[in-house]
C-alpha positions as CSV (number, residue, x, y, z in Angstrom):
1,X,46.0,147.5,186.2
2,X,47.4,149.7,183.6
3,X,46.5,149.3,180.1
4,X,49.0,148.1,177.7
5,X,49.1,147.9,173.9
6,X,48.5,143.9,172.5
7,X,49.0,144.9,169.1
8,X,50.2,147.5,166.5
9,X,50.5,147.6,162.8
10,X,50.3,149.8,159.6
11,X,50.4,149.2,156.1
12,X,52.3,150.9,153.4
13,X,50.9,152.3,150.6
14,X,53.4,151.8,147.2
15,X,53.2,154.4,144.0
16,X,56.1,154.3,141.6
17,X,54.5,156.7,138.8
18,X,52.2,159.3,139.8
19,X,49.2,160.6,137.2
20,X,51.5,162.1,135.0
21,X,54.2,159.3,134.5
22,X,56.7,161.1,136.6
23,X,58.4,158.1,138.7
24,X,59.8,158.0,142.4
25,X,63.1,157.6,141.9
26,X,64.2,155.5,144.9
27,X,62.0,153.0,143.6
28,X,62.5,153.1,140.2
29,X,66.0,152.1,140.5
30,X,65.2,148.8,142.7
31,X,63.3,147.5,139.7
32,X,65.9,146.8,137.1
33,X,64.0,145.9,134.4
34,X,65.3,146.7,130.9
35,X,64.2,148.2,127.9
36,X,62.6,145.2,126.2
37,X,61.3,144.4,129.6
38,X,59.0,147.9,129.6
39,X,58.7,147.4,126.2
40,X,56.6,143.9,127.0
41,X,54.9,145.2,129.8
42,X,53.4,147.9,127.5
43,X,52.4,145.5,124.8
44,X,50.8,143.5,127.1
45,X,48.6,146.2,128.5
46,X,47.7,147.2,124.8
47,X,46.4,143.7,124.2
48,X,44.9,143.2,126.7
49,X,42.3,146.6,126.4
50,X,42.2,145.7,122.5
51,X,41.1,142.2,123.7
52,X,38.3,143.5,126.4
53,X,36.9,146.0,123.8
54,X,36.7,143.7,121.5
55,X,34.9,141.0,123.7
56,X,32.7,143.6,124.8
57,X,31.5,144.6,120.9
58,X,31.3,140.5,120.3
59,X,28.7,140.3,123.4
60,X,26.5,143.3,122.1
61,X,26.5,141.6,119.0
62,X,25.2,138.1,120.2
63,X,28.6,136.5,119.8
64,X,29.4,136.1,123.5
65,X,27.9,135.2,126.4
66,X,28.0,137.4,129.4
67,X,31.3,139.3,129.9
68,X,33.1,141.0,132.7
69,X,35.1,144.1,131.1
70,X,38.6,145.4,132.7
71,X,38.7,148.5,131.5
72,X,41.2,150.7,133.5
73,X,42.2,147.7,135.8
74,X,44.7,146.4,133.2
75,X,47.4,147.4,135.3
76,X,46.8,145.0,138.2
77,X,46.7,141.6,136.2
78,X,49.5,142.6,134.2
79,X,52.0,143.6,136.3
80,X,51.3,140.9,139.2
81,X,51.5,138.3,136.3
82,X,55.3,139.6,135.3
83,X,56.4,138.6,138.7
84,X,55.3,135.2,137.6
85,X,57.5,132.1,136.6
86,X,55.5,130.8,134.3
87,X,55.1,127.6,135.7
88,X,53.9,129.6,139.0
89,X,50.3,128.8,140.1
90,X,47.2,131.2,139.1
91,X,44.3,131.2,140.8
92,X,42.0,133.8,139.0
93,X,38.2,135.1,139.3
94,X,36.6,136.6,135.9
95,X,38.8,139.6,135.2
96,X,42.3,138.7,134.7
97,X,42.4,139.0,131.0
98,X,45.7,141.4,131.6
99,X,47.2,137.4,133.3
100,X,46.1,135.1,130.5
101,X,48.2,138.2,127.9
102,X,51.1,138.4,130.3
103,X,51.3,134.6,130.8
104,X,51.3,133.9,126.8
105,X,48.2,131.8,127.3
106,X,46.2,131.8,123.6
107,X,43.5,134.5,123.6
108,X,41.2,131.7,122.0
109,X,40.5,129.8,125.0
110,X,39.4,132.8,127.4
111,X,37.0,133.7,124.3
112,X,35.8,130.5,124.3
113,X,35.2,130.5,128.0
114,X,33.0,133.7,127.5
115,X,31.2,132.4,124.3
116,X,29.9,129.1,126.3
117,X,32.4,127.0,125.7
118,X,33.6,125.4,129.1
119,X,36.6,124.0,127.1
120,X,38.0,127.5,127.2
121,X,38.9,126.3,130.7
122,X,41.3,123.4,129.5
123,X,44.7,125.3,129.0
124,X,47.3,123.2,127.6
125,X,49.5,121.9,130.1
126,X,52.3,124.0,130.3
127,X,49.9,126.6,131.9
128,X,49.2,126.2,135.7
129,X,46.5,128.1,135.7
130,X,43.1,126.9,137.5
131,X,39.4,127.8,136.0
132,X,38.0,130.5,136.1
133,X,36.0,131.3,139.2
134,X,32.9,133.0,138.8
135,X,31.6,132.1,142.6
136,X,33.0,135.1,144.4
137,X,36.2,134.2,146.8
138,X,35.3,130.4,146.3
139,X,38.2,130.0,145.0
140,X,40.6,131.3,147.5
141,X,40.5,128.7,149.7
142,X,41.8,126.3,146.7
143,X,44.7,128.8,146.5
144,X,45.3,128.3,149.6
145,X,45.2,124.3,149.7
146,X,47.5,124.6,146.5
147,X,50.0,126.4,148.2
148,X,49.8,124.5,151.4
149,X,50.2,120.8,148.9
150,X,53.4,122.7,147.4
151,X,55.1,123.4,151.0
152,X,54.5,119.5,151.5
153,X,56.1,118.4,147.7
154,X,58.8,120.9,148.5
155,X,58.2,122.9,145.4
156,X,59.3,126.3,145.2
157,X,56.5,127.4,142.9
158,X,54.4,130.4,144.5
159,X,50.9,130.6,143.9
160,X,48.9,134.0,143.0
161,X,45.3,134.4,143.3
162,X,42.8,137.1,142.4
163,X,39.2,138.9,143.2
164,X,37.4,142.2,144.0
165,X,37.0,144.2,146.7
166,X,33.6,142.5,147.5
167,X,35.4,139.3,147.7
168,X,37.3,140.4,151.3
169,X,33.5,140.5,152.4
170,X,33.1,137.1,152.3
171,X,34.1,133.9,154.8
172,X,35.8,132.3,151.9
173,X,38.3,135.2,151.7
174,X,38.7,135.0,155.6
175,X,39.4,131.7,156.2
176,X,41.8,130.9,153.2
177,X,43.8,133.8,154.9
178,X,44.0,132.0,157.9
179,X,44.8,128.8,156.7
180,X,47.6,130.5,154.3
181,X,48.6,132.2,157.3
182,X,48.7,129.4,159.6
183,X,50.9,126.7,157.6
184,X,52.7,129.7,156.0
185,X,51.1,128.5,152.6
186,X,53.2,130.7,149.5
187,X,50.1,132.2,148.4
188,X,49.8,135.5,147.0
189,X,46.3,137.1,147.3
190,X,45.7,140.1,145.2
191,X,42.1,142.0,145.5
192,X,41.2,144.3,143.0
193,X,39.8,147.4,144.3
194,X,37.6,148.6,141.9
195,X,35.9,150.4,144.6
196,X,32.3,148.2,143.4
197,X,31.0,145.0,144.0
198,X,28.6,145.0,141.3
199,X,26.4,148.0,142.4
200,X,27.5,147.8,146.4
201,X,30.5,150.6,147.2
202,X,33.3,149.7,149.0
203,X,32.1,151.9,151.7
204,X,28.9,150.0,152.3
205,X,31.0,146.7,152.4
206,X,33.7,147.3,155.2
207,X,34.5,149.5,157.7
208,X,38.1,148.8,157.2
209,X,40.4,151.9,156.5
210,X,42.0,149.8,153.8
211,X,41.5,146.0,152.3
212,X,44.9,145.2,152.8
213,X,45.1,145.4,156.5
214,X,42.7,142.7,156.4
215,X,46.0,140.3,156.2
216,X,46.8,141.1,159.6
217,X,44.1,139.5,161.6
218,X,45.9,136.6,159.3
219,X,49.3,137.0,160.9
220,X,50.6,137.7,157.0
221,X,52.3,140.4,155.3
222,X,49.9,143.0,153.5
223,X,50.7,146.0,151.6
224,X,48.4,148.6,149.6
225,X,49.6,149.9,146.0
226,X,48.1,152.5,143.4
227,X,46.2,150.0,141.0
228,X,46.3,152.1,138.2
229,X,50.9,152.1,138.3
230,X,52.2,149.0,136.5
231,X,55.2,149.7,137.7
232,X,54.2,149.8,141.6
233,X,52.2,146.6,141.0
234,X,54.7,144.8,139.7
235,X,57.2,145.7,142.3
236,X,54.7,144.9,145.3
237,X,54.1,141.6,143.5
238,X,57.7,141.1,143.0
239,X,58.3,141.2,146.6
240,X,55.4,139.2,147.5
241,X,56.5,136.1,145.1
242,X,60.1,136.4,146.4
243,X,58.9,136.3,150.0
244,X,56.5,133.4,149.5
245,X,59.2,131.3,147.1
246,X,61.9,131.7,150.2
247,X,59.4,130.3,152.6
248,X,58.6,133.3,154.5
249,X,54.4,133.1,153.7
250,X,51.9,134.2,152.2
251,X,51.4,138.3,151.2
252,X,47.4,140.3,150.4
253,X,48.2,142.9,147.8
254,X,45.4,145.4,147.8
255,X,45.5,147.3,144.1
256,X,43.2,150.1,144.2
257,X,41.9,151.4,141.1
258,X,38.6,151.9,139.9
259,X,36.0,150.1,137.6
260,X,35.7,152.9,134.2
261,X,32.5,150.6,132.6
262,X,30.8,147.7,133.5
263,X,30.6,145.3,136.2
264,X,29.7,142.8,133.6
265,X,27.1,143.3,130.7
266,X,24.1,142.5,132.7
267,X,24.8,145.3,134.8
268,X,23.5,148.9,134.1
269,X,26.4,151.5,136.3
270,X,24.4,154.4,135.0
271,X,21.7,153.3,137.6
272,X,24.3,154.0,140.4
273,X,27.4,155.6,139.1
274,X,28.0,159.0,140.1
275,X,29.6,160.3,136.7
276,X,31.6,163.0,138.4
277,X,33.2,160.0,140.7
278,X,34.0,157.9,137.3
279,X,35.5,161.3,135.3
280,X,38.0,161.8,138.6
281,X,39.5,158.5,137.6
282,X,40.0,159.1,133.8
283,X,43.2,161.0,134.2
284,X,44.7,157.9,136.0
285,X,44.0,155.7,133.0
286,X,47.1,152.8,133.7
287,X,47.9,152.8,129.9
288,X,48.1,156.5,129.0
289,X,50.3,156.8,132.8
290,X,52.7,154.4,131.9
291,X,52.9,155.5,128.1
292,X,53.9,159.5,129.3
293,X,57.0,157.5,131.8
294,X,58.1,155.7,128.5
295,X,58.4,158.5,126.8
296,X,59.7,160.5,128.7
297,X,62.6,157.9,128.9
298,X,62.7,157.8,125.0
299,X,61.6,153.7,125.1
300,X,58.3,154.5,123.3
301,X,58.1,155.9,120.1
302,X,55.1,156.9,117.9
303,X,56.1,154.3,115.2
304,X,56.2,151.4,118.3
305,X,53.0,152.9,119.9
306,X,51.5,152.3,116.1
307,X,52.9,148.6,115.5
308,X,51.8,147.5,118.8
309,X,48.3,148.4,118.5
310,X,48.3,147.2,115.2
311,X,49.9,143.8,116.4
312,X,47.9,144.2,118.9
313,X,44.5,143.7,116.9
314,X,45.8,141.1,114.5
315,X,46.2,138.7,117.5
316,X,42.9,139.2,119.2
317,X,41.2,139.0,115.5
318,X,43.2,135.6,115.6
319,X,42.0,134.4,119.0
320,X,38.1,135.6,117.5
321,X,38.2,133.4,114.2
322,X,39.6,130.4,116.5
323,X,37.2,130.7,119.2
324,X,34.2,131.5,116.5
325,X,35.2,128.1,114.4
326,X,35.6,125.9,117.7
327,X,32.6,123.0,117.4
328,X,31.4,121.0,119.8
329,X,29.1,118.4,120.6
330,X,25.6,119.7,122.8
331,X,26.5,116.3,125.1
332,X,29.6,117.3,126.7
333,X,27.1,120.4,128.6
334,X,26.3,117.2,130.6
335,X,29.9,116.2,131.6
336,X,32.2,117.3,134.5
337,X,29.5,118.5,136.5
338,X,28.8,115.3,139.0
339,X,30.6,112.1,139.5
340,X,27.9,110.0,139.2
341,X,25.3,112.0,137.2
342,X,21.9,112.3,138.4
343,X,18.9,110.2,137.0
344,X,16.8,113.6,136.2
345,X,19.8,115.3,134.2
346,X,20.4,111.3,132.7
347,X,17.1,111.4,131.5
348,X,17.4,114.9,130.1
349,X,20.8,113.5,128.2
350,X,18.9,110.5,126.8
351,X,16.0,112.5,125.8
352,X,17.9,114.8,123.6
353,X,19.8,111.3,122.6
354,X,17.2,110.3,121.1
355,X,15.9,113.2,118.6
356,X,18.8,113.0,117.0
357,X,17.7,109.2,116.1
């Protein structure tokens, strides 16, 4: 009996800018954003660096708890988060700090997150945004019961969640796919590949060619897109929320880029990091890319490249003095956890009850 092919797919790889800011025309013009549109995509990038080095100095100095920096990734939370309505559904891990500045969320409460505070995690209610998810791909499959509870309300929100590369190693990742797939669940899944999961390459974690074409064991739409571009992230995402809002399913982005520091500060990349590897990225820094392309169109200026930094800095010292002068009380450390709490944790509560007698 002669052999026949069952099944055959690719997946498209998306760049709008290149390393030097230069754009691909064709796609360029499907993007139609306008001047103040760049303009806030820009300003959100620049927060959102000023806001991880900052947090990063605040944890060497014993003022945060451990953090996960997103140096160089900027790119991916930002521009997937301007393809968001804001009442949209996000579904992050622990390094979207790019999707809390995009979204407008106050930079108080993901400082407060990081400095022990789990009330960080209580946006105000205008945001539709879920915890963060430290677990890796735990959370997926809630993204994926959020989008499937949407299709049955008949809501047209769409619902975009986030992790690493490592993430696509694990069953959670595998089976929200297939549940998203299956009840056509408007779900967008975006993995950051920042080519580490902690100190584990994404070599020695798949033997898939690319992340993305892990969607199509799924039955769902997957496309692969230069991390490091704004622009091409945005667009991927763009068509991925549009897709999912007209009922046509869910979509896995796969952003590659690359992780310039830490995986968070317990970790030590000098014990594993081939500096060569890490100096071949520099040149594809997302920021100083999409600065050269607004230039070069005459949208950025020196004088706006100085006010936004400056602006920049003003609102994550802000977010610092509101986090640092947030009290609470050591008993709510007890709450939230269990429904009914257990007797050996009550008995820890009432003991430190009663020193304060």
């Amino acid at each position: 009996m002669p052999a026949r092919t069952a099944y055959t797919g690719s997946v498209n790889y998306v760049q709008i800018l290149n390393e030097k800011g230069a754009a691909d025309k064709r796609l360029e013009k499907k993007l139609g954003l306008s001047k103040q549109q760049l303009l806030g995509m820009y300003r959100a990038l620049i927060t959102t660096r000023v806001l991880d080095d900052r947090a990063l100095k605040l944890q060497r100095q014993g003022r945060m708890l451990t953090y996960a920096p997103c140096q160089g990734e900027e790119a991916i939370s930002v521009g997937s988060a301007f393809a968001l309505n804001k009442d949209d559904w996000v579904v992050p891990a622990y390094r979207e700090q790019g999707m809390y500045v995009a979204m407008g969320v106050p930079l108080k409460f993901l400082l407060m997150y990081f400095m022990g505070f789990e009330e960080g995690n209580a946006l105000p209610r205008e945001f539709n945004i879920t915890p963060i998810c430290v677990p890796v791909a735990t959370h997926f499959p809630h993204a994926a019961g959020i989008g499937m509870a949407l299709n049955y309300l008949g809501d047209k929100k769409v619902v975009m969640a986030y992790t690493g590369d490592g993430g696509t190693s694990e069953g959670d990742f595998y089976e929200a796919l297939n549940f998203a797939g299956v009840f056509n669940a408007p779900v967008v899944f975006i993995v950051r590949n920042n080519q580490w999961a902690i100190s584990v390459p994404r070599k020695k974690q798949t033997a898939a060619e690319t992340l993305a074409q892990k969607g199509i064991a799924a039955g769902i739409n997957c496309v692969q897109v230069d991390g490091n571009d704004v622009l091409g992230v945005y667009y991927v995402a763009r068509e991925a929320v549009a897709r999912a809002r007209a009922g046509k399913g869910p979509t896995l982005i796969e952003a590659v880029s690359y992780r310039m520091g830490l995986h968070t500060t317990a970790d030590d990349p000098t014990r594993y990091v081939d500096p060569k590897e890490r100096d071949a990225w520099v040149p594809k820094d997302p920021i100083a890319r999409f600065a050269k392309y607004l230039k070069a169109k005459r949208i950025l200026t020196t004088a706006i490249e100085r006010e936004t930094l400056a602006n920049a800095e003003d609102m994550v010292e802000r977010a610092v003095q509101e986090a640092e002068s947030y009290k609470t009380h050591w008993e709510r450390m007890f709450e939230y956890v269990y429904a009914d709490m257990p007797e050996e944790l009550r008995e820890q509560r009432d003991y430190l009850k009663g020193l304060e007698r």
